[in-house]
N, C-alpha and C positions, 0 to 999 in steps of 0.2 A: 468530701465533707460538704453539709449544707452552706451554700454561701449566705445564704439568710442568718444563719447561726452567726457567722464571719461577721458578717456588718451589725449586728448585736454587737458584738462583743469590741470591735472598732469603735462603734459610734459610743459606748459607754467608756469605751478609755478615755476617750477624747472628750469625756463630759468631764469625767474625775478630771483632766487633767488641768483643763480648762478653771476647773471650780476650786480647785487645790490651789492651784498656780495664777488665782486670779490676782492674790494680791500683788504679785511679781509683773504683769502682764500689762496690768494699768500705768506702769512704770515706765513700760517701755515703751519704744516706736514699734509698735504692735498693737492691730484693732483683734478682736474675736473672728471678723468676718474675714481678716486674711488668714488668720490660722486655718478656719473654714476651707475657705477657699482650698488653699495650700494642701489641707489634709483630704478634701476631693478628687483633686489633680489624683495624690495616691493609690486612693481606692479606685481610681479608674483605670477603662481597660490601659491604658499607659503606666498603671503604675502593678498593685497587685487585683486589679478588674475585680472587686469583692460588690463594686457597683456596677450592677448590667441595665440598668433602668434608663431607658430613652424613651420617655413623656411624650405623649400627646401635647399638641398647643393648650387644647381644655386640660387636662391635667396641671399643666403647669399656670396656667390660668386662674385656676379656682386653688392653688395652693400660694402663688401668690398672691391674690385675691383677699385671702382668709389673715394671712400675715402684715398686709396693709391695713386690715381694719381694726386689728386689736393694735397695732401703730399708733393709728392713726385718732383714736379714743385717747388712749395712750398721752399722744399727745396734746388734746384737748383738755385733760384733768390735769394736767400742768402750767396752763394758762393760768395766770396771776395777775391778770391786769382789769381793770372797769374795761366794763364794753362800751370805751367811749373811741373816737377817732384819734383823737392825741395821743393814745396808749398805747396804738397798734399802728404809730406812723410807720415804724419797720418794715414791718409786715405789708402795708400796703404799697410799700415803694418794692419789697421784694416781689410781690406779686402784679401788682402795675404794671409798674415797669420792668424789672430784670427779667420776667419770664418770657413777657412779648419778645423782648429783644432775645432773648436765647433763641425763642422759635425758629423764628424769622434768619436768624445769623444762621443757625445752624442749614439752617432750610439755603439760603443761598451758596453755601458755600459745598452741599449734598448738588445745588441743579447745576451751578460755576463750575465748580470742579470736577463732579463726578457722574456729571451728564443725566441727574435724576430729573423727570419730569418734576412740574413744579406740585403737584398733586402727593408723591412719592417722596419729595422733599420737605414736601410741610409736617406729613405722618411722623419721618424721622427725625423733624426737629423737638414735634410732641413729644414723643417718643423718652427723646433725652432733654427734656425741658426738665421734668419735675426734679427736683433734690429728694432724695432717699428720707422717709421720716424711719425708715428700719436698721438702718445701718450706720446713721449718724449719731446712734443716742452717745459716743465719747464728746460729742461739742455741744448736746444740747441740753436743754436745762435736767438738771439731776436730781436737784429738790425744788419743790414747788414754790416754799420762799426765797427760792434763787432771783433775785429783779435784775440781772444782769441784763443790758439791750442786748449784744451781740448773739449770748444762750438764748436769748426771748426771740429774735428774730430770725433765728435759724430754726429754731423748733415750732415755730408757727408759721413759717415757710414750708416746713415737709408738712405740715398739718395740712395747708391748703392746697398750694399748687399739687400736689398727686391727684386733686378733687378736678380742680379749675383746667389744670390739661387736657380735659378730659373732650368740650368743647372741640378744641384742634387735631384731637386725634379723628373723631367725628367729619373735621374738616376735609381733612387729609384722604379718609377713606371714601369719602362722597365726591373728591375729586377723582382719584383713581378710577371710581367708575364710571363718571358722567364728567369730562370736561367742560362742558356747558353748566359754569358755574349759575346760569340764570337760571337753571333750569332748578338747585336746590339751596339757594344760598339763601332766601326767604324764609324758609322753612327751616335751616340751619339756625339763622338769628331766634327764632321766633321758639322754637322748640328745646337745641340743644345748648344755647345759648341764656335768654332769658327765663324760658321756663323750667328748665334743670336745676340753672343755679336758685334760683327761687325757691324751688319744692325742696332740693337738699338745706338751704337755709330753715325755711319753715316747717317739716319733719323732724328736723333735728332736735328745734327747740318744742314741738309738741310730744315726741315720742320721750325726749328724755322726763318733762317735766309730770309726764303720765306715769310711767314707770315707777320714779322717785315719790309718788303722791304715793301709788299703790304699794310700796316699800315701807314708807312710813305709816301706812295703814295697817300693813301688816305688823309690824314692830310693837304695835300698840295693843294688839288685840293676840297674838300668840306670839310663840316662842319659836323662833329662826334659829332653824340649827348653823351654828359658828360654823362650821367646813363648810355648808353649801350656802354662806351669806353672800360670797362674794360673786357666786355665779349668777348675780344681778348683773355684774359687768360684761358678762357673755350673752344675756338675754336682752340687755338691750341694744348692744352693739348687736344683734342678730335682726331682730325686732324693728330697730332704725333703720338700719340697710334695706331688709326685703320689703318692707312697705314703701321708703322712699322712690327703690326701685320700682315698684309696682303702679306707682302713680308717675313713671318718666323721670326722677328727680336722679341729680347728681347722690350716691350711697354714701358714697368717699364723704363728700361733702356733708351731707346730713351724721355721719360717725363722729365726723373732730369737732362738730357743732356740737350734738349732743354730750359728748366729753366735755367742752366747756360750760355746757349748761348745768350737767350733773353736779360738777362740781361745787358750781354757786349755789344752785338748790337746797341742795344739804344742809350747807351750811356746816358743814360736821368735817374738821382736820382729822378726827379720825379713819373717819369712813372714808375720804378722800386717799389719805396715806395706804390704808387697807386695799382701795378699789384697784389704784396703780399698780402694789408691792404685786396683786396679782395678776394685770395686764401685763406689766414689764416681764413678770416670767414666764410668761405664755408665749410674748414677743420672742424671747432669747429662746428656748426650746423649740419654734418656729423657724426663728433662724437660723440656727443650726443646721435643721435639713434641708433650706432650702438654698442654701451659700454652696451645704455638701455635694448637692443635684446640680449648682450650678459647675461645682468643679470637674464632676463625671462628667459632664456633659460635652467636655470641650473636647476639641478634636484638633489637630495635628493639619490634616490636608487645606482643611476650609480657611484655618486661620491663615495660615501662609497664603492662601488665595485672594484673601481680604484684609490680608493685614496693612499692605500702603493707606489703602484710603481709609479703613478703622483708623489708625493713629494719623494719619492727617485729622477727621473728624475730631477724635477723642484729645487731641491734641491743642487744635482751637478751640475745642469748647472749654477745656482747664485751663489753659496756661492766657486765651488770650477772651474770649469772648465770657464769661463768667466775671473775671476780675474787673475788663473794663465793664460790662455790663453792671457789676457792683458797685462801682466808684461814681455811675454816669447817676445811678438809681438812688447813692444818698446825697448827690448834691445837696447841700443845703444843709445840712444836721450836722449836730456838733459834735462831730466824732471824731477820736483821733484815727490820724489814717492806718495806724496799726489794725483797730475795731474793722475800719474802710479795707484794708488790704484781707482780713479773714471774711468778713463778709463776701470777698469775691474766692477766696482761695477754697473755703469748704461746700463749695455744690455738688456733694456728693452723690452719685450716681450709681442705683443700686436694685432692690427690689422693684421699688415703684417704673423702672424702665423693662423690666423683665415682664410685669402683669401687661402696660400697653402692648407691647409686643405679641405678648400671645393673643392679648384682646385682637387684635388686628389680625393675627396670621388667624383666629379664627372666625373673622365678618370677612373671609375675602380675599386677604390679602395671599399671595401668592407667585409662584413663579419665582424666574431668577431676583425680580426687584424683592421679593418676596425674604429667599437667601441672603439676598444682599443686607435688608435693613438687620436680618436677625445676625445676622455675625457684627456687624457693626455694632449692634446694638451690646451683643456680648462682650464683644472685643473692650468697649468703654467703660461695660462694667467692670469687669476686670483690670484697666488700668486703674480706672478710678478707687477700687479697693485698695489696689498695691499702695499708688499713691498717697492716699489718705488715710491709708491704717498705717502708714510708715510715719506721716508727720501731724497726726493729728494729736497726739501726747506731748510730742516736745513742743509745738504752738501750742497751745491751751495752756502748759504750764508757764510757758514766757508771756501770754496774757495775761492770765493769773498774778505773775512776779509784777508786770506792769500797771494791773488794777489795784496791785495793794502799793505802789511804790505813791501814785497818785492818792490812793487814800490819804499815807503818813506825810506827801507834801502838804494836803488839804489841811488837815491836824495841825501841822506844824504852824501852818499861814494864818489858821484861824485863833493859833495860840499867842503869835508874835499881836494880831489885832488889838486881843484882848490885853 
């Protein structure tokens, strides 16, 4: 029988099953991405092999590539804050500071412990720096008037850092080739550094605010067929990326820019509601196959060969180097340390480590260091799914129980005043 037919008819149980039993799922310590996961392992050769497919780096590349972008918009049209610095202090203490420090941690403890040049150590701290904006949507903001900080600061963390990583990954591989960091580290600052991030800033808000002009020019002057209205949000997330790219700029970075400029633009809670309902299900359809591919793919010999120093890795970067990294980066703000303690517990680790990896295995990267960072790299994603799809329900809802417990003290405090 054709196994093509096979993985048809797999991959659409597991859609009904998933979309039947959603309401059941949410409930539970259970994410989508470890069902994913879980139901991959199956179809593989380890399980009933209905999945024979073993990608290329560029295959796997350009599929999660395409999965981060509609994310990563995604998460930009959810932003609800003024684009002032007070609004986004989270976010800039998440990306400031907790990302450096992941690198760097991560990176010492890759060349300390497991003998990586420091060049092969920084790649892999890249690597697994950024937090997942595709796999965390259970902890990030769900509706766009949701003003929660801790939702607001987790979801404008995946928005960024998968962009700003990007920088170190650069770093990383310009070391591997040339240790005579004098020889490109000018050229590093000057290019991937200042002028990246610049061009993905300044594309982002030119391509979105172009788009949206010509949207509204259209709306005025004929009649936009309703089914293909929303395929504005695929044209310009397409639109933003390859120009940004074409002029050197960070893509990532210019997508969740223009997502939150769209959004302001408009000025229209509907079209905003609309533009998401169809990114977010573009995202979920997305990640579906690409969780499924990560499950087939995993192999038996390799991980047992990597697996001490994967969970060494994947081990301090959850349990010790995230948390305290989180608690060091909100010094200062007035959080309780419940808020303090999720801020370090969900940096979840996911697509956005899978795209640098392949980014890297295909500028170069190679050999056994080459094997080495890719299993490590899998091996984390993989805990960090288990992990975080087992407790990311039951923390959220005892947040949840704690944000409202604080409300009716507030109420209560403010009633005895009066």
């Amino acid at each position: 029988m054709d196994v093509y037919i096979l993985d048809l008819l797999a991959i659409g149980i597991l859609l009904l099953f998933v979309t039947l039993g959603s309401g059941l799922i949410t409930r539970l310590p259970l994410s989508y991405a470890l069902i994913y996961l879980l139901v991959g392992i199956f179809l593989s050769p380890y399980g009933l092999n209905l999945i024979q497919l073993r990608p290329e780096a560029e295959f796997l590349e350009r599929l999660t590539e395409f999965v981060i972008l509609i994310s990563l918009f995604s998460c930009g049209l959810k932003m609800n804050r003024p684009l002032k610095t007070w609004a986004w202090n989270s976010t800039i203490r998440l990306i400031g500071l907790l990302m450096p420090i992941t690198i760097f941690a991560v990176a010492a403890i890759a060349h300390f412990s497991l003998g990586f040049g420091w060049g092969a150590a920084i790649l892999l701290g890249a690597i697994l720096a950024p937090t997942d904006p595709v796999l965390a949507s259970e902890v990030q903001i769900s509706d766009p008037n949701d003003k929660d900080e801790l939702r607001f600061g987790l979801t404008s963390e995946g928005g960024l850092n998968d962009a700003l990583a990007f920088p170190f990954v650069y770093f990383g591989l310009y070391w591997l080739k040339d240790d005579n960091w004098q020889n490109w580290f000018v050229q590093w600052v000057a290019i991937d550094v200042v002028w990246a991030i610049a061009a993905g800033f300044i594309m982002g808000i030119i391509v979105a605010r172009a788009v949206v002009w010509l949207d509204k020019q259209a709306q005025q002057r004929v009649t936009v067929d309703s089914l293909m209205e929303d395929f504005v949000v695929l044209s310009m997330i397409l639109i933003t990326y390859s120009l940004t790219e074409l002029v050197n700029g960070y893509g990532f970075l210019a997508v969740f820019v223009a997502g939150v400029v769209a959004q302001k633009t408009y000025r229209d809670p509907e079209k905003r509601f609309s533009q998401l309902e169809f990114a977010e299900t573009l995202e979920k359809l997305l990640e579906v196959g690409t969780i499924l591919l990560l499950g087939s793919l995993l192999r038996i010999d390799p991980i047992l060969r990597f697996l001490p120093q994967s969970l060494l890795v994947a081990g301090v970067l959850i349990f010790l180097i995230r948390p305290i990294g989180a608690w060091i980066s909100t010094i200062g703000e007035n959080y309780s340390p419940l808020r303090r303690l999720l801020f370090g517990w969900f940096g979840i680790r996911g697509v956005g480590s899978l795209y640098y990896l392949a980014y890297a295995l295909g500028s170069g990267l190679k050999g056994d260091i080459g094997e080495q960072i890719a299993w490590i790299t899998f091996i984390t994603v993989v805990v960090s799914v288990i992990l975080h799809g087992i407790t990311s329900t039951p923390l959220m809802n005892r947040y949840d129980r704690h944000l409202e417990r604080r409300k009716q003290r507030a109420i209560a405090a403010k009633s005895e005043a009066a």
